[in-house]
Kinemage of the C-alpha trace (Angstrom):
@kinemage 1
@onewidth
@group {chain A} dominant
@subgroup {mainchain}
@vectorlist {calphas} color= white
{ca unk a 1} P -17.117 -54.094 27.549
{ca unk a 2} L -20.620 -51.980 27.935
{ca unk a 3} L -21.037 -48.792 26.639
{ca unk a 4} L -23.372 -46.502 28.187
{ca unk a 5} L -25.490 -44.365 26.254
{ca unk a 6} L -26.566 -40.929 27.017
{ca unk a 7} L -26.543 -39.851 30.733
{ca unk a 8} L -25.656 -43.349 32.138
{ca unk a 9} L -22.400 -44.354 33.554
{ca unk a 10} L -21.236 -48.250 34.303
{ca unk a 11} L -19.654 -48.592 38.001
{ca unk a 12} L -17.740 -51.565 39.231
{ca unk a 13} L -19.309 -52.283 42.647
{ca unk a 14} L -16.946 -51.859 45.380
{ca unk a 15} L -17.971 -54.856 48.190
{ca unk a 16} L -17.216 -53.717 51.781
{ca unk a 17} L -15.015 -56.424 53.741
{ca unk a 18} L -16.394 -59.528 54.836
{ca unk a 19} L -14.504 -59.560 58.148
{ca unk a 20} L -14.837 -57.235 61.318
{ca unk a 21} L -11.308 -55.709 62.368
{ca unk a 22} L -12.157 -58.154 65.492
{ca unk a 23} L -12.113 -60.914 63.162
{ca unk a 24} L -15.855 -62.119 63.038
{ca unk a 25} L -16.865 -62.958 59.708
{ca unk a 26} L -20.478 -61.208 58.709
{ca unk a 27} L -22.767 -63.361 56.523
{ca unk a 28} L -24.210 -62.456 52.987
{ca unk a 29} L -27.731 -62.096 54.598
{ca unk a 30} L -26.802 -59.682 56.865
{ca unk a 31} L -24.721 -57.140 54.859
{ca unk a 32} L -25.933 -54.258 53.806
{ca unk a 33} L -25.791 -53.645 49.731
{ca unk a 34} L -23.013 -51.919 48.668
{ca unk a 35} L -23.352 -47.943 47.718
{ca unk a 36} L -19.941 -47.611 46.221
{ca unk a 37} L -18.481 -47.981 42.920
{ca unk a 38} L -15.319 -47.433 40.531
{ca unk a 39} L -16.760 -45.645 37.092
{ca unk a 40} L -16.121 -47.870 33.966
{ca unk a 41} L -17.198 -46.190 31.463
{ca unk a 42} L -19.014 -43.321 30.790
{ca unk a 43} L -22.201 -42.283 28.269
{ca unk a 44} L -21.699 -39.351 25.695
{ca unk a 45} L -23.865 -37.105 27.989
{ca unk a 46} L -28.163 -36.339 27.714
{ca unk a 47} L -29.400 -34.082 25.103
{ca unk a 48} L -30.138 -30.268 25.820
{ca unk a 49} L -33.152 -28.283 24.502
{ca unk a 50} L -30.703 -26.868 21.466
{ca unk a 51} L -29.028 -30.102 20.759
{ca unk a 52} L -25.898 -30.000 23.053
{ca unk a 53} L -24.568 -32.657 24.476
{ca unk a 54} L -24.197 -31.789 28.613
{ca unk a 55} L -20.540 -32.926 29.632
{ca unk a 56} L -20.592 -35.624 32.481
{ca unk a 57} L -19.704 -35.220 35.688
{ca unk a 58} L -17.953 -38.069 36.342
{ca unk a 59} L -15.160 -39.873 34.468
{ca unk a 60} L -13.775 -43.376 34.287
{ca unk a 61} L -11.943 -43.752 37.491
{ca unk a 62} L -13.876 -42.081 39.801
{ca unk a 63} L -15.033 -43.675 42.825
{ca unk a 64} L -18.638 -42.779 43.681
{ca unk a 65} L -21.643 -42.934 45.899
{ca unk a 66} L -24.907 -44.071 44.546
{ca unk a 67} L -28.391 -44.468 45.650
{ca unk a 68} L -29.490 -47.226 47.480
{ca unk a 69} L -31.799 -48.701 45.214
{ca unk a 70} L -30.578 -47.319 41.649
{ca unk a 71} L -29.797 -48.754 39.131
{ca unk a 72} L -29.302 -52.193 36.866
{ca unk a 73} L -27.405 -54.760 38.122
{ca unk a 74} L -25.462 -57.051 35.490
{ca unk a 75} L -22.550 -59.815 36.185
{ca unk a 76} L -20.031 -60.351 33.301
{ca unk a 77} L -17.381 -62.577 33.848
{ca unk a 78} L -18.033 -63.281 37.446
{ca unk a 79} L -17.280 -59.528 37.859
{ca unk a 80} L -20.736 -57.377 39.595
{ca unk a 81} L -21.175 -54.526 37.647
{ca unk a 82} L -24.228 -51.632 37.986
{ca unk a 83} L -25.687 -49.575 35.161
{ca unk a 84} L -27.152 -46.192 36.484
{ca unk a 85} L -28.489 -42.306 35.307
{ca unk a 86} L -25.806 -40.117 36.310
{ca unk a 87} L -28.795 -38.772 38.495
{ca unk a 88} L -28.367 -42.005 40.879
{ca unk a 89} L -24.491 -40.546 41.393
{ca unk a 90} L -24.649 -38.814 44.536
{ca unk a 91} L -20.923 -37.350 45.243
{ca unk a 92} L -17.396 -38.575 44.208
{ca unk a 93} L -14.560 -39.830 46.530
{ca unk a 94} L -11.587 -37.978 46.682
C-alpha cells in the first residue's frame, strides 16, 4: 500500500454511475472527473514552526470532496487511486 508523508492523504476515487436513472448510458468523454474519494491512508501531519506535528483532519474512512484539479493520480492494481495535500480536501461527507 502507499504511505503518505507529511500533510498528504491517499483517496480511493469514488466514480459517479455510468447510467442515468432513465437508463441512458453516458460515455467516458462526456463525464465529468470525479471530486469524491474514500481516505486510504493518511500522512503523519506537516511540521509546525516549534517542531509539532499538526494532527490531520481527516482519517482513513472518510469520504471527501476534493478540488477539481488536485492532486496525483496513480492506478495500482487496476484500482484509481489520487495522492493530494490535505489542502486539496475541501469538506467531509457525513
Amino acid at each position: 500500500m502507499i504511505k503518505p508523508l507529511a500533510d498528504r492523504i491517499v483517496i480511493k476515487v469514488i466514480e459517479d454511475t455510468e447510467q442515468t436513472s432513465g437508463g441512458i448510458f453516458i460515455p467516458d468523454s462526456a463525464k465529468e472527473k470525479p471530486q469524491k474519494g474514500e481516505v486510504v491512508a493518511v500522512g503523519a501531519g506537516k511540521m509546525n514552526d516549534k517542531g509539532e506535528r499538526e494532527p490531520m483532519d481527516v482519517k482513513v474512512g472518510d469520504i471527501v470532496l476534493y478540488a477539481k484539479y488536485a492532486g496525483t493520480d496513480i492506478k495500482m492494481d487496476g484500482t484509481e487511486y489520487k495522492i493530494l495535500s490535505i489542502k486539496d480536501a475541501l469538506a467531509i461527507i457525513e
